[in-house]
C-alpha positions as CSV (number, residue, x, y, z in Angstrom):
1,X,0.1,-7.8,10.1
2,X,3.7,-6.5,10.6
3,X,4.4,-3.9,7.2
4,X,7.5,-4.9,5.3
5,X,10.9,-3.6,6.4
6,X,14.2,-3.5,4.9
7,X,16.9,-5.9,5.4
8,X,19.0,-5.3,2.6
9,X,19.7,-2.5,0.4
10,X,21.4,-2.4,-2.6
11,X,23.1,1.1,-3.9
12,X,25.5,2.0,-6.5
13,X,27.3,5.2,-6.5
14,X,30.5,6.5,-8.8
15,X,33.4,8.6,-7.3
16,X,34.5,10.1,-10.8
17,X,38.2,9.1,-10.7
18,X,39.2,5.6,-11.8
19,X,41.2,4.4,-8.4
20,X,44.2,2.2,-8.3
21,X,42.8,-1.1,-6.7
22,X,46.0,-2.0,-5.0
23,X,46.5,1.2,-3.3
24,X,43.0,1.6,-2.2
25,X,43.4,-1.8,-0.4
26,X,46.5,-1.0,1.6
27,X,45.0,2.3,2.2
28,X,41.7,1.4,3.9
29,X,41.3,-0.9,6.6
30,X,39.0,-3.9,6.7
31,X,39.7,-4.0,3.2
32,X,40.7,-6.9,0.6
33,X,41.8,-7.3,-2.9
34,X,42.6,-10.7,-5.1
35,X,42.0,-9.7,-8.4
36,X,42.5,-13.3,-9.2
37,X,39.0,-13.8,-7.6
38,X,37.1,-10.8,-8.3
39,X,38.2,-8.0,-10.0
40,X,36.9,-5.4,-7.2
41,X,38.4,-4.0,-3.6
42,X,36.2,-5.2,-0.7
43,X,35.8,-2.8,2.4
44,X,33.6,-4.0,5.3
45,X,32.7,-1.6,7.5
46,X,31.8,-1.7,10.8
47,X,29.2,1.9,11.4
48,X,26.9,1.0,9.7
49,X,27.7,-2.4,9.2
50,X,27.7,-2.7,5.2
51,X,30.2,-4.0,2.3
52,X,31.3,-1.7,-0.8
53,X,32.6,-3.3,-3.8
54,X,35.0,-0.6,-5.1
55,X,36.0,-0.8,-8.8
56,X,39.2,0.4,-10.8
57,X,36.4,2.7,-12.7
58,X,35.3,4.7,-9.5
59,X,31.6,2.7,-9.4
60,X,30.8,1.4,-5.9
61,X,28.5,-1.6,-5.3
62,X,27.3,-0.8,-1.6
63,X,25.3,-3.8,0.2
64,X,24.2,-4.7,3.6
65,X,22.1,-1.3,4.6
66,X,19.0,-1.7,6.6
67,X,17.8,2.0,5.7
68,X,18.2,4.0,2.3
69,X,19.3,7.0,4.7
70,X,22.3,4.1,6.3
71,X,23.1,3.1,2.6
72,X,23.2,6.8,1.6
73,X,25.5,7.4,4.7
74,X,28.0,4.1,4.2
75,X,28.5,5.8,0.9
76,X,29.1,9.1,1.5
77,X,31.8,7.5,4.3
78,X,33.9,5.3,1.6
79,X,33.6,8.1,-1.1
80,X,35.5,10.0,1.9
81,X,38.4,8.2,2.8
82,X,39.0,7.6,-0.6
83,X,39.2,11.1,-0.7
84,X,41.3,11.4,2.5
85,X,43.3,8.5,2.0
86,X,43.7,7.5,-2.0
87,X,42.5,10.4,-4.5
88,X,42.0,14.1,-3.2
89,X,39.9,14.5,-6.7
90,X,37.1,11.9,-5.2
91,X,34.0,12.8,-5.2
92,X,30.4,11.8,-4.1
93,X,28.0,11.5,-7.7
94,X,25.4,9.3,-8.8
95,X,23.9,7.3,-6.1
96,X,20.9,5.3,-7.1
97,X,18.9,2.5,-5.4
98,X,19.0,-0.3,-7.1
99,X,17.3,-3.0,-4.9
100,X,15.9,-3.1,-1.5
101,X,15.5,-6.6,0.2
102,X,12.3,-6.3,2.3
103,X,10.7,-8.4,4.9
104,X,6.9,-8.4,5.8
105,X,4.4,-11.1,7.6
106,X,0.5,-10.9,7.7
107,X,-0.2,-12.6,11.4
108,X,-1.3,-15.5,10.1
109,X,-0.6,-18.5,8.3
110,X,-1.5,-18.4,4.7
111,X,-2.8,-21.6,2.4
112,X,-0.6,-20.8,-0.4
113,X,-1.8,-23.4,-2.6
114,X,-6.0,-22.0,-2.7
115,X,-4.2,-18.7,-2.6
116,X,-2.5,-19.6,-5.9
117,X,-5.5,-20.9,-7.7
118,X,-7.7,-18.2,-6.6
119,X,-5.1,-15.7,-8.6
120,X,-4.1,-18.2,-11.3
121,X,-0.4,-18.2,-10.3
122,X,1.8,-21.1,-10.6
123,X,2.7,-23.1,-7.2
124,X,4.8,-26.6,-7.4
125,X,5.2,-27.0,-3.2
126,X,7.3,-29.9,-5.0
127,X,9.8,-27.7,-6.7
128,X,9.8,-25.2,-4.1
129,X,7.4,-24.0,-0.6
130,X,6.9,-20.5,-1.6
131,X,4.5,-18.7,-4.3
132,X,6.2,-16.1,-6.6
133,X,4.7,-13.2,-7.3
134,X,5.6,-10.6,-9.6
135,X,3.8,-7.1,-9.6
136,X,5.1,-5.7,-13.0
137,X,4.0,-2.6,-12.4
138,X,6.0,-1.8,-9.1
139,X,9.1,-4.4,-10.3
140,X,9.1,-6.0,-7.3
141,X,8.6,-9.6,-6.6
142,X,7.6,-11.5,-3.2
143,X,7.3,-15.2,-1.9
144,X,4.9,-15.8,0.3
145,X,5.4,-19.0,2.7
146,X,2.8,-20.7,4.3
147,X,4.0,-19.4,7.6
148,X,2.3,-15.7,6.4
149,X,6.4,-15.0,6.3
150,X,6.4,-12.9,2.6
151,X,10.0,-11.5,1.1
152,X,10.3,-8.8,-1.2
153,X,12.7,-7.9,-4.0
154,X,13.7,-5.9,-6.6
155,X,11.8,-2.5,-5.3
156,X,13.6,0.6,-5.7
157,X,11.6,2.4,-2.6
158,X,10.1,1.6,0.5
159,X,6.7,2.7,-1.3
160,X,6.4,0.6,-3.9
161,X,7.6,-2.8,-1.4
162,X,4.5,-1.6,1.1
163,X,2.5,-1.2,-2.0
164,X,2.9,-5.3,-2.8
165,X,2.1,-5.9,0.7
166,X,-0.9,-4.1,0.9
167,X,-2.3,-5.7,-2.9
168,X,-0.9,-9.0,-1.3
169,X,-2.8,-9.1,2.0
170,X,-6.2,-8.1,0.0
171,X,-5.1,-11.2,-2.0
172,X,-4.7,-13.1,1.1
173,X,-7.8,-12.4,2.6
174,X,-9.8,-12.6,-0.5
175,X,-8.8,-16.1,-1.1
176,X,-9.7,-17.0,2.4
């Protein structure tokens, strides 16, 4: 069984100045701005390699972290060269985890379809290969794919994504 591990992690932050889109792209590099398309500056950066989504209102959409601590860091960076180069009055406030994107396998293939009946969940391999499975209590989901490949979203910790794994693996093995 390999644990899950984080591929993706979502964060939003707010830098408590509304910034000036226009000047914020010609500012930073790697950055882009069509307001025609999407009514948020784009900076790509390349340590650690992530995406922000900066908007007129100061919030920041930060995606592409492996880590909470890289996501936390990416952040911190933008909110300072906004500082440096846009607004000396930026600051760093509100960061919050809004979704981590994790990845997990148990060794082995699973037979999805037995492991869906066993736990009365819903499985069309028509519609789709992979079972759903929500776990209301920890808001996460997961798919699990007959490979034993299972993908989890929507947790807000590292905790609560290894918590699923663990209740899916006994699910696993007790429909076995």
């Amino acid at each position: 069984m390999i644990g899950p591990s984080a591929v993706n992690v979502m964060t939003t932050n707010s830098v408590g100045v509304e910034l000036d889109l226009v000047e914020v792209a010609k500012a930073l590099p790697n950055s882009e701005y069509d307001p025609r398309r999407f009514s948020c500056c784009t900076v790509r950066m390349r340590k650690p390699r992530t995406t922000a989504m900066i908007f007129k209102t100061g919030a920041i959409n930060m995606v592409g972290a492996t880590s909470i601590e890289e996501a936390r860091c990416a952040a911190r960076k933008i909110a300072k060269k906004l500082q440096v180069y846009v607004n000396a009055n930026v600051r760093f406030l509100n960061f919050s985890i809004k979704n981590i994107v994790c990845v997990g396998h148990v060794g082995r293939s699973v037979h999805v379809p037995m492991l869906a009946k066993r736990n009365n969940l819903e499985y069309n391999s028509e519609l789709f290969s992979g079972l759903s499975v929500k776990f209301k209590d920890l808001n996460t989901s997961a798919t699990v794919f007959h490979s034993g490949k299972i993908n989890f979203m929507g947790s807000k910790t590292m905790e609560c994504a290894n918590r699923a794994f663990e209740r899916l693996c006994s699910m696993i093995n007790d429909s076995s």
